[in-house]
C-alpha positions, 0 to 999 in steps of 0.5 A: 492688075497682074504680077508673074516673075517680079513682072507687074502689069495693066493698072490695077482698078477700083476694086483692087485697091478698095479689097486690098484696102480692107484687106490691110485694116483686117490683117492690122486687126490681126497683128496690130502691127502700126505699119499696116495702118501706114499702108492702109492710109496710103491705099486711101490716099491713093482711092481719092487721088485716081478713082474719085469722082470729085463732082459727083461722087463715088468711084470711078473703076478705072485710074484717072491715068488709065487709057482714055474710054469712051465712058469711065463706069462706075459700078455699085451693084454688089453681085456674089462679091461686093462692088468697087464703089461699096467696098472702097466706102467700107475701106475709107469709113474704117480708115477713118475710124482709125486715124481720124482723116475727115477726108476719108469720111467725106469720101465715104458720105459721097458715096452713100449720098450718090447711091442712095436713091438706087439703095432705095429703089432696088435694096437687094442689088446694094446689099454691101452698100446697105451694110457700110451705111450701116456702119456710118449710121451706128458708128463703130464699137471702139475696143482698145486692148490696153497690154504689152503686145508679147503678153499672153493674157492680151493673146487670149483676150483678142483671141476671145474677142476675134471669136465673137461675130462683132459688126461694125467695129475697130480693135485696136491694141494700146501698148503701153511700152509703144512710142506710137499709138492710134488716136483710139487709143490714146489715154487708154492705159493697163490698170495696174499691171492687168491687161485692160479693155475699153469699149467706146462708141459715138464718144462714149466710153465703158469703165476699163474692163480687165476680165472676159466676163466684164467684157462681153456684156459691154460687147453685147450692149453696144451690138443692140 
């Protein structure tokens, strides 16, 4: 939970794994460096090894090797930052979305099943809830860049799409000279010697793109 002077201390809880969770899938969308996503599946790994309810449903906040409590809570209410338990969904759904471990989806429909009568009842309480259904509901937009990572015609074209307000989504870059890639990816390949773009959701897939112009209108329709 704390580190000072190399010196680590306390087990960290549910909400330090589920934000740091995110928090590597973000910075992945940032540099598409394939590590992270490597350190993002282990951060899974572990929310479903020490935090799941099995029986039920859900996270638990502390550790299954924590100190014995008298009742293991399980927090679901999103105050000024979201919950544990809706953030540790969030993390797992977009885990999934990328390496396609049916596991991280299940523990993520757990989840929204065991919290869905109180999202019913009291919607306000479960605003980070109601937006991870959401995104379980539409399903993400897949948009794959397919261009060599050094290229700074793949540079402007993320930096364009980082730009645009685009929920619910994965982005993932496809290089063509990498011996490793996403299953997002696969097949996705430059036209030419172009920098390319293709836009898929619920297993459909645009025509590659290869201009910001052809692109944004894919954006747009599958933002409806």
């Amino acid at each position: 939970r704390t580190c000072k002077d190399g010196t680590a201390k306390l087990n960290a809880y549910l909400d330090d794994y589920a934000f740091l969770l995110n928090a590597v899938l973000d910075l992945y969308e940032g540099t598409f460096d394939l590590g992270l996503i490597a350190r993002a599946r282990q951060l899974g790994d572990a929310l479903l090894a020490h935090f799941e309810d099995r029986e039920r449903g859900g996270f638990f906040f502390t550790s299954a090797d924590h100190e014995t409590l008298v009742q293991r809570p399980k927090a679901a209410f999103d105050g000024s930052i979201p919950s544990g338990n809706s953030t540790a969904a969030e993390g797992l759904l977009r885990l999934y979305y990328y390496v396609g471990d049916a596991r991280f989806l299940a523990a993520a429909e757990r989840t929204l099943q065991v919290f869905a009568k109180a999202m019913r009842a009291q919607p306000f309480g479960f605003g980070h809830m109601l937006a991870v259904a959401d995104l379980y509901l539409r399903k993400p937009r897949e948009i794959v860049v397919a261009g060599r990572s050094g290229d700074p015609r793949a540079a402007e074209l993320l930096g364009r799409i980082h730009r645009e307000y685009l929920p619910n989504k994965t982005l993932a870059l496809a290089d063509p000279d990498g011996s490793a890639r996403l299953p997002l990816a696969e097949g996705k390949l430059p036209v030419g010697d172009q920098v390319t773009a293709y836009v898929c959701h619920d297993y459909a897939c645009s025509p590659p793109v290869t201009s910001w112009d052809a692109l944004i209108p894919l954006l747009s329709a599958h933002a409806a």
